[in-house]
TORDO-823153 format. One record per residue (C-alpha): x, y, z. Coordinates in steps of 0.2 Angstrom, whole numbers, plus 5000, padded with zeros to 4 digits. Last residue first. Layout:
N
{east X north Y up Z}
...
END
This chain:
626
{east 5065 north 5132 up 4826}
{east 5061 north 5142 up 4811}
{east 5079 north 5147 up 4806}
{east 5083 north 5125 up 4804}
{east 5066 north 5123 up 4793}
{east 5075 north 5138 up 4783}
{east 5092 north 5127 up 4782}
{east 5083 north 5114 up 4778}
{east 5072 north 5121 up 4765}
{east 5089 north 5127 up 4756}
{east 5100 north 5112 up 4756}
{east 5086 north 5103 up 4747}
{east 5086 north 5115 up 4734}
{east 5102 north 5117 up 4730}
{east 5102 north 5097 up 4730}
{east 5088 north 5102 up 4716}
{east 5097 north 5113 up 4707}
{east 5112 north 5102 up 4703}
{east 5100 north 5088 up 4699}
{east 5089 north 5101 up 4685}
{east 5079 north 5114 up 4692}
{east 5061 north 5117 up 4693}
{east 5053 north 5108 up 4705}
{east 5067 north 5107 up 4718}
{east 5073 north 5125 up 4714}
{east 5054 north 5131 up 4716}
{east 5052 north 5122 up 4733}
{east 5069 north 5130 up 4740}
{east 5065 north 5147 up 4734}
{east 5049 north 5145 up 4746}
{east 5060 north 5139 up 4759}
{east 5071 north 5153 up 4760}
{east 5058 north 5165 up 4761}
{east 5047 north 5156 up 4775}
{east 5063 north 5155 up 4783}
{east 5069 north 5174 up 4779}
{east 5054 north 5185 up 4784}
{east 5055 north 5184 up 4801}
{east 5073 north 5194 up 4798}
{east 5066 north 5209 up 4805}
{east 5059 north 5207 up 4818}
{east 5063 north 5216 up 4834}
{east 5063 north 5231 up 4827}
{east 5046 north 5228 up 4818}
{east 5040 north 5226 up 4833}
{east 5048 north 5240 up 4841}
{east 5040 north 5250 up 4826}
{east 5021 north 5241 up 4828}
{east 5023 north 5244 up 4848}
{east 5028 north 5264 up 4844}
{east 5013 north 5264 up 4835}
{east 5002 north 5256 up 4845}
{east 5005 north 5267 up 4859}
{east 5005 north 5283 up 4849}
{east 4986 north 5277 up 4842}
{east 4978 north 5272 up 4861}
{east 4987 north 5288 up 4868}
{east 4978 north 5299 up 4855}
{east 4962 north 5299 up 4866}
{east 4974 north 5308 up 4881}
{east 4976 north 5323 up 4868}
{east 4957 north 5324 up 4866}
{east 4955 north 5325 up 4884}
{east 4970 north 5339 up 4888}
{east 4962 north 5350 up 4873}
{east 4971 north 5365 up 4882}
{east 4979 north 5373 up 4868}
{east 4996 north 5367 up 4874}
{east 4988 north 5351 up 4877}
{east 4982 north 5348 up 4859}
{east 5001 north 5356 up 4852}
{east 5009 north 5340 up 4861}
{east 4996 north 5327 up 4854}
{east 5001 north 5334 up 4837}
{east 5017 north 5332 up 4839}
{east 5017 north 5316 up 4846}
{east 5006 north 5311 up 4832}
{east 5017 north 5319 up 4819}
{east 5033 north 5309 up 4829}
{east 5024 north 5292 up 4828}
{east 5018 north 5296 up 4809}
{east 5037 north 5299 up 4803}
{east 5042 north 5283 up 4813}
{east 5028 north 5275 up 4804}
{east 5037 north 5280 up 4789}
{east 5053 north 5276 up 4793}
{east 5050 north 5259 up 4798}
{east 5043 north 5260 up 4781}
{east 5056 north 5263 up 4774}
{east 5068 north 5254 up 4785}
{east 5055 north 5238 up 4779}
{east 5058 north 5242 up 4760}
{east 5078 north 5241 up 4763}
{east 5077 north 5227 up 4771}
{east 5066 north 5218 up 4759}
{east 5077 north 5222 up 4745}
{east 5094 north 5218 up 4753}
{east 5086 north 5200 up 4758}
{east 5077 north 5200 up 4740}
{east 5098 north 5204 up 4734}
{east 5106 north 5192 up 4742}
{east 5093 north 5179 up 4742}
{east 5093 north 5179 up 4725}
{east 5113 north 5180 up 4723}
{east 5115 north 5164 up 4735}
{east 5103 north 5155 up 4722}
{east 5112 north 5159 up 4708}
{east 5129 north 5155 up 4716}
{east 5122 north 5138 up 4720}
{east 5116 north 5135 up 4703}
{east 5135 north 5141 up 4699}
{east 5142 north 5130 up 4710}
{east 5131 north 5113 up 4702}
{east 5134 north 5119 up 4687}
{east 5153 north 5120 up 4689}
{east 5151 north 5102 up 4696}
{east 5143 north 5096 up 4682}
{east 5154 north 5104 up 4671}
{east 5172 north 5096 up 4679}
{east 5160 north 5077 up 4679}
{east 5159 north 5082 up 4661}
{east 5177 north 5086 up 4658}
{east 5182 north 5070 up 4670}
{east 5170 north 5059 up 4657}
{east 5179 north 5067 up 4642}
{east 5196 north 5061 up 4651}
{east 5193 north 5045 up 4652}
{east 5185 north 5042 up 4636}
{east 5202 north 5046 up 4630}
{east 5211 north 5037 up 4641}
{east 5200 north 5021 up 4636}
{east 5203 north 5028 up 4617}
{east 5224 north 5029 up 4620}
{east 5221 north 5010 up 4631}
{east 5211 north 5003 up 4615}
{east 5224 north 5007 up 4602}
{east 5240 north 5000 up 4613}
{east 5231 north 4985 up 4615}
{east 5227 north 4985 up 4595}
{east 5246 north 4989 up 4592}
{east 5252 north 4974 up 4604}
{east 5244 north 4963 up 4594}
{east 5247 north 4969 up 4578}
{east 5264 north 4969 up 4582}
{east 5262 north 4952 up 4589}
{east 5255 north 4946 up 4572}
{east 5270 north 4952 up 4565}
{east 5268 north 4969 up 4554}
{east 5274 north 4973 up 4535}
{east 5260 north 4961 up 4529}
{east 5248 north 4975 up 4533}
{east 5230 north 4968 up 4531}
{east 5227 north 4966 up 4550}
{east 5231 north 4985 up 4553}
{east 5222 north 4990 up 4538}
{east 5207 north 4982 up 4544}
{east 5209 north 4991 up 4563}
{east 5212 north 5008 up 4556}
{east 5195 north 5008 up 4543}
{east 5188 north 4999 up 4560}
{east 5194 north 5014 up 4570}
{east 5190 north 5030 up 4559}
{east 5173 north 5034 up 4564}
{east 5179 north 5032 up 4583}
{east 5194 north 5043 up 4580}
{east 5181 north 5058 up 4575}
{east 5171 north 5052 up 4588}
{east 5184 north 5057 up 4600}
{east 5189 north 5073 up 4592}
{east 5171 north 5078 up 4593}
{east 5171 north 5077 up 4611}
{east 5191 north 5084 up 4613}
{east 5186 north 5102 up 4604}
{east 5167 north 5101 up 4613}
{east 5173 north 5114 up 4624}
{east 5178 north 5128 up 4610}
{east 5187 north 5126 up 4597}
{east 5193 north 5142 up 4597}
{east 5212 north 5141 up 4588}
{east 5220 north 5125 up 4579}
{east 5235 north 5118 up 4587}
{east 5224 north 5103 up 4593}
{east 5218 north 5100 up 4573}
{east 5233 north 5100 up 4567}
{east 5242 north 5090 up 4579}
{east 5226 north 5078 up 4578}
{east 5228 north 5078 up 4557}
{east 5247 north 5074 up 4558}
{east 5243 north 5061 up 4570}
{east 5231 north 5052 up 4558}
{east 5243 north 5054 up 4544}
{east 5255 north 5046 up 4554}
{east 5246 north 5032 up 4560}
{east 5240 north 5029 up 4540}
{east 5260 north 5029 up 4534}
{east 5263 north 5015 up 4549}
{east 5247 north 5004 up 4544}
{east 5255 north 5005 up 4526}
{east 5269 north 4998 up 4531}
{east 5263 north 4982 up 4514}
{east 5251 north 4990 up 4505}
{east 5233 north 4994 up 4509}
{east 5237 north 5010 up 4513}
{east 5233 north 5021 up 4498}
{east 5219 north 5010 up 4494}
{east 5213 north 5025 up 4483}
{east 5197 north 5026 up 4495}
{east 5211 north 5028 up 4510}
{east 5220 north 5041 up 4502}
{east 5205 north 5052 up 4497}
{east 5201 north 5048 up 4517}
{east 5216 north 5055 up 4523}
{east 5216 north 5070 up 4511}
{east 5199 north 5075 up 4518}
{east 5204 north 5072 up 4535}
{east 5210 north 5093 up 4539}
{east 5193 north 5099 up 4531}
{east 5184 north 5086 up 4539}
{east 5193 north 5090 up 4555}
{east 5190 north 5108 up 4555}
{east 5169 north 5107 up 4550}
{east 5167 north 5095 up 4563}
{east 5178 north 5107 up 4574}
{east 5165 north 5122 up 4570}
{east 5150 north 5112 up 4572}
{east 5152 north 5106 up 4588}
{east 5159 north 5121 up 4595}
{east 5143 north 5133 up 4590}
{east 5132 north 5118 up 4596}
{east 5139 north 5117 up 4613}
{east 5139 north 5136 up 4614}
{east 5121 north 5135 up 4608}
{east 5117 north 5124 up 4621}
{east 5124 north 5133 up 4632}
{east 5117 north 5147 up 4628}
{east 5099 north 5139 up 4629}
{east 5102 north 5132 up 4647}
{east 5107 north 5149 up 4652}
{east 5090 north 5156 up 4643}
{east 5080 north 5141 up 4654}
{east 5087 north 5144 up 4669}
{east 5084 north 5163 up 4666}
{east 5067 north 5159 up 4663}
{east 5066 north 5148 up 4679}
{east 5074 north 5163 up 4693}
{east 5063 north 5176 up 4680}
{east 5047 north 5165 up 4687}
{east 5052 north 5162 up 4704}
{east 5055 north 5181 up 4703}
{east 5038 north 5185 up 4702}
{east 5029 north 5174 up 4713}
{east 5040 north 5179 up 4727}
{east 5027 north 5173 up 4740}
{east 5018 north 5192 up 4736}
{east 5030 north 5202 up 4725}
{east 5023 north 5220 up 4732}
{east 5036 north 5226 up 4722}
{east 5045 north 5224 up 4705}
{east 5054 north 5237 up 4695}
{east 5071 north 5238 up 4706}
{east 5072 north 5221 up 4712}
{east 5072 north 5217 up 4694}
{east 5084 north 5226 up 4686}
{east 5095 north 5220 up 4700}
{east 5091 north 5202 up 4696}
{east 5096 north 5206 up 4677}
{east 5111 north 5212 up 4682}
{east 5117 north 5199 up 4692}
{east 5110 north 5184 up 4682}
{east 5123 north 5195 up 4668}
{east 5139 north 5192 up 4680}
{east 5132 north 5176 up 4684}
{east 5130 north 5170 up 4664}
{east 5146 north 5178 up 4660}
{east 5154 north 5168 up 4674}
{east 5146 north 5151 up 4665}
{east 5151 north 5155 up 4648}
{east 5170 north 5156 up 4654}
{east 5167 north 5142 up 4666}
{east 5160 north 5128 up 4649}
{east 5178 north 5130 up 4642}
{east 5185 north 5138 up 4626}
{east 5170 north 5146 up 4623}
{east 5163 north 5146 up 4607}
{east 5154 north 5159 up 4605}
{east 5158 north 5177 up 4610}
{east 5146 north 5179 up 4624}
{east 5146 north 5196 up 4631}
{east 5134 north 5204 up 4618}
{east 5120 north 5191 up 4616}
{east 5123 north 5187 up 4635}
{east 5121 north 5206 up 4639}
{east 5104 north 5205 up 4626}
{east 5097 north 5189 up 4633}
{east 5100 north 5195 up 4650}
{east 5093 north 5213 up 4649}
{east 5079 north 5207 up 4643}
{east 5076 north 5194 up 4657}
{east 5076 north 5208 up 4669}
{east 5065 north 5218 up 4657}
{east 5054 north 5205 up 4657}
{east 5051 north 5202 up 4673}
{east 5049 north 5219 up 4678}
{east 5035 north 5219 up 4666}
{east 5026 north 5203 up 4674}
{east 5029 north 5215 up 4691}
{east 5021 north 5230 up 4685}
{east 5001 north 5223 up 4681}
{east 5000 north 5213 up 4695}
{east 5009 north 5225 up 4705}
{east 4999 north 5240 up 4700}
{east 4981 north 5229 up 4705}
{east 4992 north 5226 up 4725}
{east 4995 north 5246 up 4723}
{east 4975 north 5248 up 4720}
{east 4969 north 5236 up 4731}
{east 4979 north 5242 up 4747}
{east 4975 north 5260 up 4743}
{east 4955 north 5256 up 4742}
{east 4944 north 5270 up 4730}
{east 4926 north 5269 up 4737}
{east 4913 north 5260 up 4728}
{east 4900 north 5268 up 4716}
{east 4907 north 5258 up 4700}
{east 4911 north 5274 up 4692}
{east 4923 north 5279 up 4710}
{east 4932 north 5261 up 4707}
{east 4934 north 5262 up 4689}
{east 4941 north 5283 up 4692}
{east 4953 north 5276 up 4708}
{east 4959 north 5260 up 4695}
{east 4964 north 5271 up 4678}
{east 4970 north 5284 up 4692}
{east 4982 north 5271 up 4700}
{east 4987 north 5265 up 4679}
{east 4990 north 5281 up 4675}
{east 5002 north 5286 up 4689}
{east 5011 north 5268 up 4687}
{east 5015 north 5273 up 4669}
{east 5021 north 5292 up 4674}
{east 5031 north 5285 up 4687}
{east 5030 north 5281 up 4705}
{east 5045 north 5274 up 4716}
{east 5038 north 5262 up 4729}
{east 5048 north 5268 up 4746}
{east 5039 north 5256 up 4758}
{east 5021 north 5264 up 4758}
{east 5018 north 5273 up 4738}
{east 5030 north 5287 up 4729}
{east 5026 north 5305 up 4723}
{east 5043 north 5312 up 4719}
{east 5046 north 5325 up 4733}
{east 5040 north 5344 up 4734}
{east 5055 north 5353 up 4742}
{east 5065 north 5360 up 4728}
{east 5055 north 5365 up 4713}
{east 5037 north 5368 up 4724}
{east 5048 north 5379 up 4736}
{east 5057 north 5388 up 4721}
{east 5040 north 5391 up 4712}
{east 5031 north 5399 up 4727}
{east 5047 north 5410 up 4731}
{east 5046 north 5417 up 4713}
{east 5028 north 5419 up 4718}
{east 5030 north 5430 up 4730}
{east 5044 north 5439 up 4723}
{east 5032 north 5442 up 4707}
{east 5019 north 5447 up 4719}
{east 5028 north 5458 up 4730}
{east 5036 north 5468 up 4713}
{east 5014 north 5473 up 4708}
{east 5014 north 5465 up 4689}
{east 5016 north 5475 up 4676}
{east 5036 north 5469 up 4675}
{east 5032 north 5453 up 4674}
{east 5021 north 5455 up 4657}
{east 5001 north 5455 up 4659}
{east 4995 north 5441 up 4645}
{east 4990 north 5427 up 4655}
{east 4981 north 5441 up 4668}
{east 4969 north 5446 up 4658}
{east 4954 north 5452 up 4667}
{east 4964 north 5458 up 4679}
{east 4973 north 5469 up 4669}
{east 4957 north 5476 up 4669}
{east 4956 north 5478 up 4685}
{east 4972 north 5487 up 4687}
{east 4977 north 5486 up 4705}
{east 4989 north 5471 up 4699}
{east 4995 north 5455 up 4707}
{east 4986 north 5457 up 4722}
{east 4997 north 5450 up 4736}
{east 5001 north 5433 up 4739}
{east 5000 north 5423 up 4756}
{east 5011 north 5406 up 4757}
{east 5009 north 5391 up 4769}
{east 5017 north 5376 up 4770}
{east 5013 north 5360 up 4781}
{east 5020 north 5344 up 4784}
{east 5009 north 5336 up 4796}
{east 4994 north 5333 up 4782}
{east 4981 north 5321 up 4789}
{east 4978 north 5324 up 4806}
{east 4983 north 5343 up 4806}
{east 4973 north 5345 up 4792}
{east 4957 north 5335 up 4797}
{east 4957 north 5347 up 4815}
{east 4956 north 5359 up 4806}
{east 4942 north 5352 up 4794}
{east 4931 north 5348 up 4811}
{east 4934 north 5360 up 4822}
{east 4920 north 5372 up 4817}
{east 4909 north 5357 up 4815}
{east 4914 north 5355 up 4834}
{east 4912 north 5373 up 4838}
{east 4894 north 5374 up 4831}
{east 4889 north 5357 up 4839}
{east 4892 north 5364 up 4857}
{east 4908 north 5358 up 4867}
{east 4917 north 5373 up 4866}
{east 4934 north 5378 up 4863}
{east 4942 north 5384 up 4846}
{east 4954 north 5372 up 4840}
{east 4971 north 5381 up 4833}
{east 4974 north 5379 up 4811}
{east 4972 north 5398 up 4810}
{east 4986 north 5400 up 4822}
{east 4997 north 5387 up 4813}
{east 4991 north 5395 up 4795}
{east 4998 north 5412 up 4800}
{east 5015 north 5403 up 4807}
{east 5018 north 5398 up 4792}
{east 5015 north 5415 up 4785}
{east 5028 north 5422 up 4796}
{east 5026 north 5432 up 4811}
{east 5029 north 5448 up 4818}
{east 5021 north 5454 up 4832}
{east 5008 north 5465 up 4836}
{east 4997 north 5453 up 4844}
{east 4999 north 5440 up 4831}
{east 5006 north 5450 up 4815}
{east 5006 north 5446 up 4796}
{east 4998 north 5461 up 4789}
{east 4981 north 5457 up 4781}
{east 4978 north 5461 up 4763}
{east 4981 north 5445 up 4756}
{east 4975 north 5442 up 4735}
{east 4977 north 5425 up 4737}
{east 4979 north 5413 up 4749}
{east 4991 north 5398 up 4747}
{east 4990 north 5383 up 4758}
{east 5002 north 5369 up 4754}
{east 5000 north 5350 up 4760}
{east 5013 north 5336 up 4757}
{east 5006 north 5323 up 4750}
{east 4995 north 5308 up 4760}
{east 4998 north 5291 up 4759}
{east 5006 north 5291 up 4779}
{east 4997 north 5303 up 4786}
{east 4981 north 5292 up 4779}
{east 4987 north 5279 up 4794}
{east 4976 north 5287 up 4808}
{east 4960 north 5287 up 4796}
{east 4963 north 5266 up 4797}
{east 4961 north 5268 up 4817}
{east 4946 north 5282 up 4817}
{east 4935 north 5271 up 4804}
{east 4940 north 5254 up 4794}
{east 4952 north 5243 up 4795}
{east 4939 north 5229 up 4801}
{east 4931 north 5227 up 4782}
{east 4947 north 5222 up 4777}
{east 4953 north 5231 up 4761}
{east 4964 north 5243 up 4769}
{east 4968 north 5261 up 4763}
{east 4952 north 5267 up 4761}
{east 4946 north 5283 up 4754}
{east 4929 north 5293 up 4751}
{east 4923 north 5293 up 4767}
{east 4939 north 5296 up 4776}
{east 4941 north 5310 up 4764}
{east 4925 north 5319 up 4770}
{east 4934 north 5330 up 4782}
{east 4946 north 5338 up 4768}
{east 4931 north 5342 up 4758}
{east 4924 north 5353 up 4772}
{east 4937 north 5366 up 4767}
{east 4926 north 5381 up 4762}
{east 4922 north 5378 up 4783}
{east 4940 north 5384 up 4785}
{east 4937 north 5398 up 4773}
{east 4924 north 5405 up 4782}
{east 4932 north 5403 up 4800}
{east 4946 north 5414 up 4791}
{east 4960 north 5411 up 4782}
{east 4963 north 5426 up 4773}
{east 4960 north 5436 up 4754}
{east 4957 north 5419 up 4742}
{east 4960 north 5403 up 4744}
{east 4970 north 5390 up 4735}
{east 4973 north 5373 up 4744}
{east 4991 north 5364 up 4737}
{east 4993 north 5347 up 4737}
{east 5012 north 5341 up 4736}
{east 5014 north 5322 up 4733}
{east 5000 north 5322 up 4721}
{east 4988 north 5306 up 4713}
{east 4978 north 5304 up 4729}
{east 4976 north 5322 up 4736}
{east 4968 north 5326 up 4718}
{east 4959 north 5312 up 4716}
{east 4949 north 5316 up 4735}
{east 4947 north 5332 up 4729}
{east 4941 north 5328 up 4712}
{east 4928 north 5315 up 4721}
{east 4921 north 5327 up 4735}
{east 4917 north 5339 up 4722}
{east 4908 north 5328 up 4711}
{east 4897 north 5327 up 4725}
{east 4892 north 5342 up 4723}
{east 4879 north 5336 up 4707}
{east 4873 north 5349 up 4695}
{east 4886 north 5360 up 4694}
{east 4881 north 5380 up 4690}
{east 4884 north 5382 up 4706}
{east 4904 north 5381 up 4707}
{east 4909 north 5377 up 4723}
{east 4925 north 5369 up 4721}
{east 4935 north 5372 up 4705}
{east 4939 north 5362 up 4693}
{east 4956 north 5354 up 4694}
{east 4975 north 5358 up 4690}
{east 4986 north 5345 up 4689}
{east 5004 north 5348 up 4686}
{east 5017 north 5331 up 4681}
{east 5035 north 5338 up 4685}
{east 5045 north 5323 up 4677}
{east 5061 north 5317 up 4685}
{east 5078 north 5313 up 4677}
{east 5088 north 5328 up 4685}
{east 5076 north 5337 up 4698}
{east 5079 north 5355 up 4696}
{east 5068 north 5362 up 4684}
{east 5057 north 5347 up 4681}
{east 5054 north 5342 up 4662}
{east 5035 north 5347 up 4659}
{east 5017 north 5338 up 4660}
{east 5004 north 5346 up 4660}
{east 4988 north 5337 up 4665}
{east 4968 north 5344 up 4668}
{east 4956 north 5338 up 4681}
{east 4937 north 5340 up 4677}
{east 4931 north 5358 up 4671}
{east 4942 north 5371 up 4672}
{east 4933 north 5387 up 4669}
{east 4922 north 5390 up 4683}
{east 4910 north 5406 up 4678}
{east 4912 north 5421 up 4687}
{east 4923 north 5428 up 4671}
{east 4940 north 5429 up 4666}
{east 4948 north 5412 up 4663}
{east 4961 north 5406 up 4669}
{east 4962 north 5393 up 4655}
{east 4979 north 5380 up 4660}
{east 4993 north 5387 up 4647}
{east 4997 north 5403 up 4649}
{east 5012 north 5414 up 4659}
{east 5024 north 5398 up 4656}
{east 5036 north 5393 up 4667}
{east 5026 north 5375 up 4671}
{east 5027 north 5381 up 4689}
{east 5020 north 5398 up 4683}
{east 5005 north 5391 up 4674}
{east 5001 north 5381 up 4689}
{east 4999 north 5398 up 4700}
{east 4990 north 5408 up 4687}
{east 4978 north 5390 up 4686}
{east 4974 north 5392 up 4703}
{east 4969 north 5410 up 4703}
{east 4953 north 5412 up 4714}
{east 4940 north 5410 up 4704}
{east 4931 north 5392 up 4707}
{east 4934 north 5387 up 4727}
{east 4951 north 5377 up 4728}
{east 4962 north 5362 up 4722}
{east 4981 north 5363 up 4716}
{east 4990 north 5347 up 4713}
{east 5008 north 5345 up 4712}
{east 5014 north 5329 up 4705}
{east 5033 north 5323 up 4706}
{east 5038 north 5310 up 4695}
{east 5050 north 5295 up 4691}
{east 5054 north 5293 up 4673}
{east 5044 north 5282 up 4662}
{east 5032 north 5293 up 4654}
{east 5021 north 5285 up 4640}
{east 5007 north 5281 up 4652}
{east 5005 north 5300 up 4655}
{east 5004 north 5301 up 4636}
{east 4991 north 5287 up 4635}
{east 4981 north 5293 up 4649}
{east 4980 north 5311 up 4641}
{east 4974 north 5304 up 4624}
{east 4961 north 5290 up 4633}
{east 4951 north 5305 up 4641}
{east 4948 north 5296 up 4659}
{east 4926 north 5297 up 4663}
{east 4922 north 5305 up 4678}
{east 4903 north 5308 up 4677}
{east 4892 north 5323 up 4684}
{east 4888 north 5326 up 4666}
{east 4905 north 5326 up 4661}
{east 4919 north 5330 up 4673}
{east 4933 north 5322 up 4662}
{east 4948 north 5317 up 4669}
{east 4965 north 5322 up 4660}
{east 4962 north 5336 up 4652}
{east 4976 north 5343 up 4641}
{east 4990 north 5356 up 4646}
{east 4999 north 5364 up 4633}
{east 5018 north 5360 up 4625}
{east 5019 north 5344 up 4631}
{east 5034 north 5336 up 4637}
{east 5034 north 5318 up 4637}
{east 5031 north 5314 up 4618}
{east 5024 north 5299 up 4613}
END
């Protein structure tokens, strides 16, 4: 499927007051595997949102803007282009319906294509048209009903003011954009910026009668929710209404010179500020994990329930994480397939392969998988890849095996002509046999790539010959019988040494098994230990990030002279800054019960080397819980 498409195409269908997905657009979203960054634009029906998104995708047409005072964009439509300045990353545009629109049937469609909208992006931008005025503030009641509409903990006890607190911390970054501005940017006659211009309008009037609280309502909403604000004003593009009408088709240099800078300074703040949409704890989101969150949200909202943050990333895990586990153990195969040049000459050279390739494909995992409850997830690659090591060197064993058999039959095959012509059944026979015999061993031994069954084979090579040797021993009249004697002793001490030394190569193997389980398991907790600290910084970081909005925002209350509702944010700064010293002081509480899970699946699953692993491991987390 194509990733970059040369016209938008609808994503979520408003049909009949019904959100249904169109499969089409799913499966190309689906089809994207690079990370992404979504910009959603949502507003009143008219104002110019699709000029806006047309310009980020670098086109003049593309979303319908349509030239009428009827809405044109009807559900929530997808483009999908290569990002400008972000190497590897997709820019995914979603442009939705308008708000407002009479002619709908049921409002609270409305409600639900905002609420998508701030869900799926990581920049939202709120088109307006002429100023930000009281009316346009109450325009944006949508952004007060969010806390009805999401959750983003499935306990029936995170609910309400507390759980609304933590939305700072889901939300995308939020941009204003009013069209068609006609004010001049000044607060009592001074200059200000356009930032600055949202700021004021965002202030609280005061007043405790029900008009100024409803009045309060969606700013206050704003500041709550989105703390990383932008705001840009744009002038009319043209003073040629018919121009106007069609504005796809208006070239540049028609256009009023403010406007285009305008929006040239638009586009470069959406290209190099808005961030790849990601999930609590750093979860990088792409294209596939995008369609599978809306697939859930859209199910959620048809089913007449309320779209749950915590569900839906713990639904993508159990959808994500059997994948990451399969392209870990991928990766294995195929790097074992390639590294692996069979035989090895001992059992160590496959075994380091097989580390530096466990390596890899842990990595590969650790970076796909999240939310890996109990470490379900790896257990089951740290047992596949068990199992694919155990299958090389089978097959290593196997690959040896056959080769030398083939070698020494090939090498014997004049010895045993000679011995079905009774070629040493004559008097010093025994003495021409020996030395044909050794002939074959020096042969054989100086013989290239036999691999670690070389002296295995060998031995049962010697075996298959011994009563053939012993019988023309006895018959050979050339020999005393202490001659024979001595020669049989001197037979059964070479075979002892022999035996001897196959049984030190597999007590060798053993124990390189053994290290490299031990390896294995050290590389495991390595990297989920790395894993897991890096996840906990981020999202140490991102309550940080909430502390310091909340501390902003408790500061700017006072300066306005809210001194009551500033005092009512002591209860959420307090138990903020408690979660982060917490978490502070913690952060290795994760490591016994960690350790000792590992521990149970080695035990279980692992052959004796694994097993001692094992044993060593739940003692050692029994010993960090005391």
């Amino acid at each position: 499927m194509a990733l970059f498409m040369e016209a938008p195409i609808c994503l979520v269908e408003n049909i009949d007051g019904e959100l249904k997905l169109n499969p089409k657009a799913l499966q190309i979203l689906t089809s994207i595997t690079k990370p992404v960054v979504v910009v959603a634009i949502a507003g009143l029906y008219r104002t110019g949102k699709s000029y806006l998104m047309n310009r980020l995708a670098g086109s003049n047409s593309g979303f319908s803007l349509g030239s009428t005072v009827q809405s044109e964009t009807k559900g929530i439509w997808m483009w999908c282009v290569p990002h400008r300045s972000k190497q590897d990353h997709i820019l995914v545009l979603l442009d939705t319906e308008g708000l407002g629109d009479v002619e709908k049937g049921d409002p609270k469609n409305d409600s639900w294509i905002f609420a998508l909208a701030v869900l799926l992006s990581s920049t939202f931008v709120y088109n307006s048209m002429n100023t930000i005025n009281h009316q346009a503030l109450e325009q944006m009641q949508y952004v007060t009903e969010l806390t009805k509409l999401i959750k983003i903990k499935s306990s029936p006890n995170a609910a309400g003011e507390e759980e609304s607190e933590e939305f700072v911390g889901f939300f995308p970054d939020f941009v204003w954009t009013v069209r068609d501005f006609t004010l001049e940017l000044k607060i009592d006659g001074c200059p200000i910026t356009s930032d600055q211009y949202l700021e004021n309008a965002l202030k609280l009037s005061k007043g405790k009668n029900p008009r100024v609280e409803v009045a309060n309502l969606p700013r206050e909403c704003i500041r709550k929710f989105f703390p990383k604000r932008k705001c840009f004003t744009f002038d009319r593009p043209t003073n040629d209404k018919s121009l106007l009408a069609c504005l796809e088709d208006v070239p540049d240099r028609e256009l009023e010179p403010s406007f285009r800078t305008q929006t040239d300074s638009f586009c470069s703040y959406i290209f190099s500020s808005a961030k790849p949409k990601t999930l609590s704890g750093g979860i990088m989101i792409n294209g596939r994990r995008l369609g599978k969150l809306l697939e859930t949200y859209v199910r959620t909202i048809s089913s007449g329930d309320v779209p749950c943050l915590e569900n839906a990333v713990l639904s993508l895990a159990q959808t994500e994480n059997p994948d990451a586990v399969q392209k870990a153990a991928k990766h294995y195969v195929e790097q074992m397939a390639l590294k692996v040049d069979f035989p090895t000459e001992t059992l160590q050279d496959l075994l380091s392969i097989h580390t530096e390739c466990e390596k890899e494909a842990l990595s590969i995992f650790m970076k796909h998988s999240f939310k890996d409850e109990n470490q379900k997830f790896q257990k089951e690659l740290m047992q596949i890849l068990e199992t694919k090591k155990d299958g090389f060197i089978c097959q290593n064993e196997e690959v040896s095996t056959e080769y030398c058999q083939a070698q020494l039959e090939y090498l014997s095959q004049s010895l045993r002509e000679a011995i079905s012509k009774g070629t040493f059944s004559v008097s010093g026979g025994y003495n021409l046999f020996r030395k044909e015999k050794e002939d074959i061993i020096n042969n054989y031994h100086q013989m290239p790539r036999k691999g670690l069954k070389a002296d295995a084979v060998l031995q049962k090579f010697l075996q298959s010959l011994a009563v053939t040797e012993d019988s023309i021993l006895q018959t050979d009249q050339a020999l005393t019988e202490q001659e024979k004697a001595l020669q049989v002793e001197q037979s059964k001490r070479e075979a002892a040494e022999k035996e001897k030394k196959l049984l030190q190569q597999q007590q060798v193997e053993m124990q390189q098994k053994m290290e490299t389980q031990e390896r294995s398991y050290k590389e495991n907790i390595n990297q989920l230990e790395r894993k897991m600290v890096e996840e906990r910084h981020k999202i140490l970081q991102e309550q940080k990030m909430i502390l310091d909005s909340k501390l902003k925002e408790q500061e700017k209350l006072m300066e306005e002279g809210f001194q009551k509702k500033a005092e009512e944010m002591n209860k959420t700064i307090e138990g903020l800054q408690a979660k982060i010293e917490d978490a502070e002081n913690n952060k290795f509480s994760w490591l016994p019960k960690t350790l000792d899970t590992i521990g149970n699946v080695m035990i279980h699953t692992l052959p004796g080397a694994g097993k001692f692993v094992g044993i060593q491991l739940k003692a050692l987390a029994s010993s960090l819980s005391e």
